[in-house]
Backbone bond lengths (Angstrom), bond angles and torsions (degrees), N, CA, C in turn:
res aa  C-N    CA-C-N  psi(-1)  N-CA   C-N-CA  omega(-1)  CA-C   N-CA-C  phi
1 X - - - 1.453 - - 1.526 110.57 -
2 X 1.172 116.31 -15.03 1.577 108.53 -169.38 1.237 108.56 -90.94
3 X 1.542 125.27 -21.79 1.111 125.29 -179.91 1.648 102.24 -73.51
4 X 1.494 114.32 -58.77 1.200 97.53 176.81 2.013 132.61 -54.71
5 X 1.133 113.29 -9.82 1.607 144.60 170.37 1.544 90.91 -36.86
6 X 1.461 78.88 -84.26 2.017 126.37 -169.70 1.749 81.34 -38.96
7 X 1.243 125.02 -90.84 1.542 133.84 -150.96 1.747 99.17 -41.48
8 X 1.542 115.79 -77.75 1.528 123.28 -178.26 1.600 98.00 -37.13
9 X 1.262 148.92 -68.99 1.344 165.78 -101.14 1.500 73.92 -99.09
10 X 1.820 114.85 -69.94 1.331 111.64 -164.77 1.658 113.63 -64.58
11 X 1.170 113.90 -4.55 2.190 104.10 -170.76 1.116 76.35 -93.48
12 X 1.199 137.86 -33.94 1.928 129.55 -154.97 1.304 95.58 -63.82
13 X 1.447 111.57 -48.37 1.717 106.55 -172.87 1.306 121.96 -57.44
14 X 1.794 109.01 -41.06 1.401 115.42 -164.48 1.596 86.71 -87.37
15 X 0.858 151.33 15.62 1.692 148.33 149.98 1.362 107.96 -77.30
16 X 1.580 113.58 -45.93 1.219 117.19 -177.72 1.692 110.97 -64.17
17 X 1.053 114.81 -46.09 1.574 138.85 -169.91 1.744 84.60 -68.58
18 X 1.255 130.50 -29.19 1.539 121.84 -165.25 1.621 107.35 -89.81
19 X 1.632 112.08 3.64 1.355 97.04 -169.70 1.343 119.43 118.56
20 X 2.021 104.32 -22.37 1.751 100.21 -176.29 1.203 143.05 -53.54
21 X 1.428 127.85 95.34 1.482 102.26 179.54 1.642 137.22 -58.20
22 X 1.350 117.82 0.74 1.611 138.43 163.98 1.040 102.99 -158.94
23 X 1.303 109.32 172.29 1.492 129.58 170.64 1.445 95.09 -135.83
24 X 1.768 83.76 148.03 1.914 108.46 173.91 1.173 103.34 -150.01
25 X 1.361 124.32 164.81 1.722 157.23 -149.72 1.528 114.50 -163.41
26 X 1.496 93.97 101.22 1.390 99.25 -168.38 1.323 122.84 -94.06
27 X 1.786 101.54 23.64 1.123 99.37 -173.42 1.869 101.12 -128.59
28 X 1.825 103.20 119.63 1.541 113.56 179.56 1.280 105.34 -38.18
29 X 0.813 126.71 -65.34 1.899 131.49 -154.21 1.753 97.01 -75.19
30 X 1.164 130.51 -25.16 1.768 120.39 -178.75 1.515 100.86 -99.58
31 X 1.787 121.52 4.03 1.162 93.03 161.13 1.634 117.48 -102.70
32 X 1.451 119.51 36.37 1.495 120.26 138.63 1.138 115.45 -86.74
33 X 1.241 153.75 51.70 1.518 166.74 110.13 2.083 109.33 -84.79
34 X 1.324 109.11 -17.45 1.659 105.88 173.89 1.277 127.12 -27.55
35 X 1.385 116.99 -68.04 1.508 136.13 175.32 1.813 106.56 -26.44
36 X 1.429 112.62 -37.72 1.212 114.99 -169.77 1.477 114.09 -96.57
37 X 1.818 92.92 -29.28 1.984 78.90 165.36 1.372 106.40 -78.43
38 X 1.704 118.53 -49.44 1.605 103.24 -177.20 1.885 116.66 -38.73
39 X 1.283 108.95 -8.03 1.529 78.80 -164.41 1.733 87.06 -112.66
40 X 0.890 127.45 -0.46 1.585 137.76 -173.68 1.979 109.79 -88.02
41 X 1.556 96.87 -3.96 1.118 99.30 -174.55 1.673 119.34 -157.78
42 X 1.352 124.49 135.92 1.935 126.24 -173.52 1.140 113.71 -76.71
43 X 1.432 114.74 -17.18 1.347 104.31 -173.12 1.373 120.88 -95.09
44 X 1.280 142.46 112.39 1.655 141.33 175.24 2.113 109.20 8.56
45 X 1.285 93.37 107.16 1.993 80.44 152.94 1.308 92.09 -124.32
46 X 1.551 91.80 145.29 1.478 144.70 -169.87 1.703 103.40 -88.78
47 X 1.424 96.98 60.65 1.919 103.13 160.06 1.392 133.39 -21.74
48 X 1.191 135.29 105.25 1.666 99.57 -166.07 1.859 106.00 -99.52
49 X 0.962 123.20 17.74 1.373 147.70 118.75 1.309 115.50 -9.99
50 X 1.519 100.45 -101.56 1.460 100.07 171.15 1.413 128.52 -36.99
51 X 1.245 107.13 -47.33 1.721 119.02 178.57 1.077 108.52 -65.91
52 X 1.462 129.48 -21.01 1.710 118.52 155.73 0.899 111.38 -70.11
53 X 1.721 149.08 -56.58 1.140 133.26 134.05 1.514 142.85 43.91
54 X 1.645 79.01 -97.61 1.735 96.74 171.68 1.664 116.79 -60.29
55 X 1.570 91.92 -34.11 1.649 90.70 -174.46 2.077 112.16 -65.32
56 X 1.384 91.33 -39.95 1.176 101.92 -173.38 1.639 117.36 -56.44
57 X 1.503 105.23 -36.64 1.315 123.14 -173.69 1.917 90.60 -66.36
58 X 1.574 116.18 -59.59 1.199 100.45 -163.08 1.700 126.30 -87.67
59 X 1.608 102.31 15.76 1.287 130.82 146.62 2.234 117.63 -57.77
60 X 1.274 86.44 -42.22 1.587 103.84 -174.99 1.720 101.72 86.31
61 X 1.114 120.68 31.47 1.843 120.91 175.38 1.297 117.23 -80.92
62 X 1.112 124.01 -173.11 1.829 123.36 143.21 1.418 124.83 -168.57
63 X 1.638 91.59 -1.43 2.200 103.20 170.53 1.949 87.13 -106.01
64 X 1.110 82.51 126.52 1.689 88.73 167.54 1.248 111.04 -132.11
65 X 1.824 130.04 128.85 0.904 119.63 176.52 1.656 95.10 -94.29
66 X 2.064 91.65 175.86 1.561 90.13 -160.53 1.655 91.48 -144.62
67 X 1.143 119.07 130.19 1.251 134.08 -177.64 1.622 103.66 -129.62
68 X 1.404 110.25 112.66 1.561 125.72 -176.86 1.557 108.28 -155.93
69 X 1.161 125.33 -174.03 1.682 132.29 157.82 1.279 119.20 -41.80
70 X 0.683 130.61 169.04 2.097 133.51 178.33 1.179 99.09 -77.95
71 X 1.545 135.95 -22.01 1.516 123.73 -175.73 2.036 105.78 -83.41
72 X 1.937 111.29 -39.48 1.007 100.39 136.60 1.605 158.96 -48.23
73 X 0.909 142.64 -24.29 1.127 167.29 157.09 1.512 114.91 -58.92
74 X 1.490 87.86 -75.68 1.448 84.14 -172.44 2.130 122.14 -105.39
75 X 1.379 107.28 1.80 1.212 107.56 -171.55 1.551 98.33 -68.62
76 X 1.259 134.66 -42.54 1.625 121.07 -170.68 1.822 88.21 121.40
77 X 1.038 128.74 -68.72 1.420 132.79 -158.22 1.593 112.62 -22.31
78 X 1.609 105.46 -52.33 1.409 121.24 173.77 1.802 112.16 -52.85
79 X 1.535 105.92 -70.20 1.050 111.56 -179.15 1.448 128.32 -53.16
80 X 1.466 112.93 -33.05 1.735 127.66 171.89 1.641 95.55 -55.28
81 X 1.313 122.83 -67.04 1.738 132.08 -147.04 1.900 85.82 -71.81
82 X 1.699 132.14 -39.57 0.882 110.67 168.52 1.415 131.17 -79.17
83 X 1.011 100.86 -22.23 2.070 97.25 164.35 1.532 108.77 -50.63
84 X 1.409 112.56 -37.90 1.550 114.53 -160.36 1.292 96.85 -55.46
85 X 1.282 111.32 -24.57 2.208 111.35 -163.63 1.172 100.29 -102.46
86 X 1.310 126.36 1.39 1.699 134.22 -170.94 1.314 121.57 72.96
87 X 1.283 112.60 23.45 1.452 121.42 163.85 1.295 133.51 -78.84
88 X 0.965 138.86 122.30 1.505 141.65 169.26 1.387 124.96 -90.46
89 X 1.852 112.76 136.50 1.491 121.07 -171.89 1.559 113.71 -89.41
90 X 1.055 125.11 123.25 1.403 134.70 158.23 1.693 100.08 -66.74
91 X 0.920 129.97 130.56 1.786 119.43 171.90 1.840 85.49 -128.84
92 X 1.380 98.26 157.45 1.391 130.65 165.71 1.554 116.63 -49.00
93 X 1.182 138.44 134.22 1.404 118.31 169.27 1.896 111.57 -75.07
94 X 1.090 101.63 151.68 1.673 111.40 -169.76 1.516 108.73 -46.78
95 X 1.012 148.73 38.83 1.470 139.19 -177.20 1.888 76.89 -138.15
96 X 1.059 107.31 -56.89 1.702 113.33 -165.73 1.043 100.84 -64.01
97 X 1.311 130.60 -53.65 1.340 103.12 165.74 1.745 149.74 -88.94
98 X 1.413 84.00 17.49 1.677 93.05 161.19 1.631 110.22 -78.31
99 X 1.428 117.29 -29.35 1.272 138.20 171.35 1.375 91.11 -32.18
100 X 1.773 92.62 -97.82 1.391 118.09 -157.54 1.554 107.82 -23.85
101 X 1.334 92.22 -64.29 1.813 95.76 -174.48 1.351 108.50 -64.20
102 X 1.462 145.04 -41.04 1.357 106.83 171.43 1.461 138.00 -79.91
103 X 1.551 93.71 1.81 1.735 96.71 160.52 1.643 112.58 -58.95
104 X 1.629 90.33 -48.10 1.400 98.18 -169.06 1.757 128.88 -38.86
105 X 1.554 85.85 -47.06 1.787 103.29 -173.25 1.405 109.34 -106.81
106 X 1.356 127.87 -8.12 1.489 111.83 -179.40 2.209 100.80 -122.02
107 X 1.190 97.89 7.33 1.839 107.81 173.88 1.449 102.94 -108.09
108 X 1.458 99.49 -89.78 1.527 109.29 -159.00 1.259 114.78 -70.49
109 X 1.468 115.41 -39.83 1.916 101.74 170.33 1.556 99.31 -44.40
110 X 0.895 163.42 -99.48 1.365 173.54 65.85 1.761 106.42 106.13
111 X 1.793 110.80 -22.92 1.415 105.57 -166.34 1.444 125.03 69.44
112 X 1.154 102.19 46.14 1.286 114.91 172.08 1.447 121.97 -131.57
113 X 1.774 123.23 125.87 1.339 116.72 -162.90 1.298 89.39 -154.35
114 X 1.708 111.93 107.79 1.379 120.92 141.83 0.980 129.59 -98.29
115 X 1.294 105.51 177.78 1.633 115.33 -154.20 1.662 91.23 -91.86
116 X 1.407 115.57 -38.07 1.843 99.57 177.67 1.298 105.87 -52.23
117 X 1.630 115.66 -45.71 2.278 107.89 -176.21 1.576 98.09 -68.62
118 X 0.885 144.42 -38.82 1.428 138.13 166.10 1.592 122.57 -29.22
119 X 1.740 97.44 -65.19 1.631 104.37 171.20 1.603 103.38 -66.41
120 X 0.957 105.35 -65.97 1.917 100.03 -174.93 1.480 125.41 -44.58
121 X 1.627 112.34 -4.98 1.650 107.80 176.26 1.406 85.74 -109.27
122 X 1.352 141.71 -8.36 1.270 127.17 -170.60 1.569 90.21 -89.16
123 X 1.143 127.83 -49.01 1.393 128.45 -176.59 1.445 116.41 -38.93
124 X 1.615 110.17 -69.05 1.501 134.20 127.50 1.499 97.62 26.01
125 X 1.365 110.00 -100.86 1.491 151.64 -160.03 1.623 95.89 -59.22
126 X 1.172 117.00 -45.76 1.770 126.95 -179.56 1.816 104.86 -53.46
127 X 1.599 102.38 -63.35 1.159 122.63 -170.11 1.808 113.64 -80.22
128 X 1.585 119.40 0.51 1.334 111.92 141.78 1.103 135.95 -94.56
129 X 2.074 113.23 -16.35 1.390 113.36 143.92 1.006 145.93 -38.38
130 X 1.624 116.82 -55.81 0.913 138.45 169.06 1.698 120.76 -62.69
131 X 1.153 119.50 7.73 1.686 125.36 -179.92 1.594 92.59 -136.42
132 X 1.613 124.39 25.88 1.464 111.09 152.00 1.991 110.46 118.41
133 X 1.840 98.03 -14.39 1.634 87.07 -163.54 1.772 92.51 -79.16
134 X 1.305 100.95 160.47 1.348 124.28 171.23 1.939 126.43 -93.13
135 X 1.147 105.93 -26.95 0.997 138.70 -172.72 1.402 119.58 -156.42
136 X 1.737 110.30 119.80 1.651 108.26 173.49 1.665 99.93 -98.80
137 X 1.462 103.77 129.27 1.480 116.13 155.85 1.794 107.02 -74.89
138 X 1.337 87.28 131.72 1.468 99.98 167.56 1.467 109.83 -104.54
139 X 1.795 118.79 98.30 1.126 116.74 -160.51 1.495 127.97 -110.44
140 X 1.819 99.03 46.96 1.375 106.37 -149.91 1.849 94.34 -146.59
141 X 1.295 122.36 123.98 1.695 98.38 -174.33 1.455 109.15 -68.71
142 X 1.118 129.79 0.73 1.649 125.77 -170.33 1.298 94.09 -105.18
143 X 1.732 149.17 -33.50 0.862 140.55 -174.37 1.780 118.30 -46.34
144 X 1.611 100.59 -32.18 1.848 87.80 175.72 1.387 120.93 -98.38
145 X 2.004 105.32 19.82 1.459 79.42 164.68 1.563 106.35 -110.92
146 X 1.523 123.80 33.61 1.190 131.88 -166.28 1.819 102.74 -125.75
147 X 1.163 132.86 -6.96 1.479 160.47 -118.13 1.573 131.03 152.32
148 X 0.997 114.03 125.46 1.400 125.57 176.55 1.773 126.93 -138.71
149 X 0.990 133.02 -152.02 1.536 148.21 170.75 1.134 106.31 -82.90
150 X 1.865 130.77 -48.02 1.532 135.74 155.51 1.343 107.27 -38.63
151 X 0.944 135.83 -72.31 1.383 147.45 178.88 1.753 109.81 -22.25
152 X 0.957 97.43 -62.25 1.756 128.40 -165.30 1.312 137.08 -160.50
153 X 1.773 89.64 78.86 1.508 123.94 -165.12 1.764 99.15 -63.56
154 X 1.480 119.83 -25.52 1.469 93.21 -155.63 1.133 141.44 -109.11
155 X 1.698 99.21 17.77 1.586 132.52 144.06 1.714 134.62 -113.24
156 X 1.274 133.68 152.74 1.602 113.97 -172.23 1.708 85.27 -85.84
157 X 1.562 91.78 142.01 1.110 123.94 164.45 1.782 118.82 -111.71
158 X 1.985 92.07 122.76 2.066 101.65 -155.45 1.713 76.01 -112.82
159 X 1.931 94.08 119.21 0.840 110.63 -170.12 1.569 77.42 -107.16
160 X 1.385 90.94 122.35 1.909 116.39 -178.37 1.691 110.78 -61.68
161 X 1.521 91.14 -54.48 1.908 92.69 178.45 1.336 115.85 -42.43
162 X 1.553 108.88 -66.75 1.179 107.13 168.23 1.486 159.50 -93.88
163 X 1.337 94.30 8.74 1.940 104.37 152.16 1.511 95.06 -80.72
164 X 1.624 146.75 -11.67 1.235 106.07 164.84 1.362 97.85 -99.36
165 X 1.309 166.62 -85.57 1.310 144.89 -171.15 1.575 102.97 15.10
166 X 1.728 111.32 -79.20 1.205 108.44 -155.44 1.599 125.43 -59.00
167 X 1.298 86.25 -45.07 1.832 107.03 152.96 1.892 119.33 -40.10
168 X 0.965 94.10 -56.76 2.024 92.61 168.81 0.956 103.59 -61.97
169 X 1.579 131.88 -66.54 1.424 120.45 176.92 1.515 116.24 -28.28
170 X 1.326 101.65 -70.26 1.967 106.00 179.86 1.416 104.96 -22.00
171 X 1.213 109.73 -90.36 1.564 140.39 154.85 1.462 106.88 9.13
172 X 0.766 106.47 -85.80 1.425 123.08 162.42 1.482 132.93 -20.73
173 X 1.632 106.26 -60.64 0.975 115.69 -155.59 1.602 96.53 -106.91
174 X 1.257 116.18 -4.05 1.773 119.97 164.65 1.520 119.81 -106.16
175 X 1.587 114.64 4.74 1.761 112.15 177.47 1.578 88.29 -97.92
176 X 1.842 85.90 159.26 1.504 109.60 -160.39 1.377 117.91 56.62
């Protein structure tokens, strides 16, 4: 992990050095290396963490289950930055999320979506309801093309990719 730290930490700068008015990382699982770009750089990065967060807050939730990679899930990074907002993680029990993540990296990187990983993250998704979450974060960018709101009407589902997209946009489109 430190190497990857070191690498992100260093483009953040030469972004910064390029003119950036923030920096962002659109990728869930490399923002447990953050700490090292935030501090590698003055200008605001745009957590997308937090921006689950905010969404969640203006959802009115505060158990969120969280379906991402095993470094999501289970590294803490996610769950620490959401405690900070007073949120609490529903996580998968350990079989489910060996699942999740090898759908993740040996299906959908690849473009691949069956309907058995379909039912089994909805199940997934059933069985973190049912232990208290209010909201499942989908904390993976491939997770919504495998899953959606059709899928599993009967919690909001904070699709991480894109509350931060929209969030950079904001961002974006109100500096200077």
């Amino acid at each position: 992990m430190g190497e990857a730290a070191a690498y992100l930490a260093q483009k953040a700068q030469g972004l910064e050095r390029a003119g950036a008015d923030f920096i962002a990382c659109g990728s869930n699982t490399m923002h447990r290396v953050s700490p090292a770009i935030e501090a590698a750089v003055s200008v605001p990065f745009l957590h997308i963490v937090d921006v689950v967060a905010q969404a969640a807050r203006r959802a009115g939730v505060g158990a969120l289950g969280l379906l991402g990679t095993l470094p999501v899930m289970e590294a803490g990074f996610y769950q620490d930055r959401l405690a900070s907002h007073g949120l609490s993680i529903v996580a998968p029990a350990e079989d489910d999320r060996a699942f999740v993540d090898r759908v993740i990296f040996d299906e959908l990187t690849f473009n691949v979506f069956t309907d058995d990983s379909r039912r089994e993250y909805v199940r997934v998704m059933h069985d973190l309801r049912d232990r208290g979450a209010e909201a499942i974060v989908l904390g993976c960018t491939e997770i919504t093309q495998l899953v959606g709101p059709n899928d599993f009407p009967s919690l909001p589902l904070l699709d991480s990719t894109a509350l931060h997209v929209e969030a950079i946009v904001n961002v974006s489109l109100t500096e200077k």
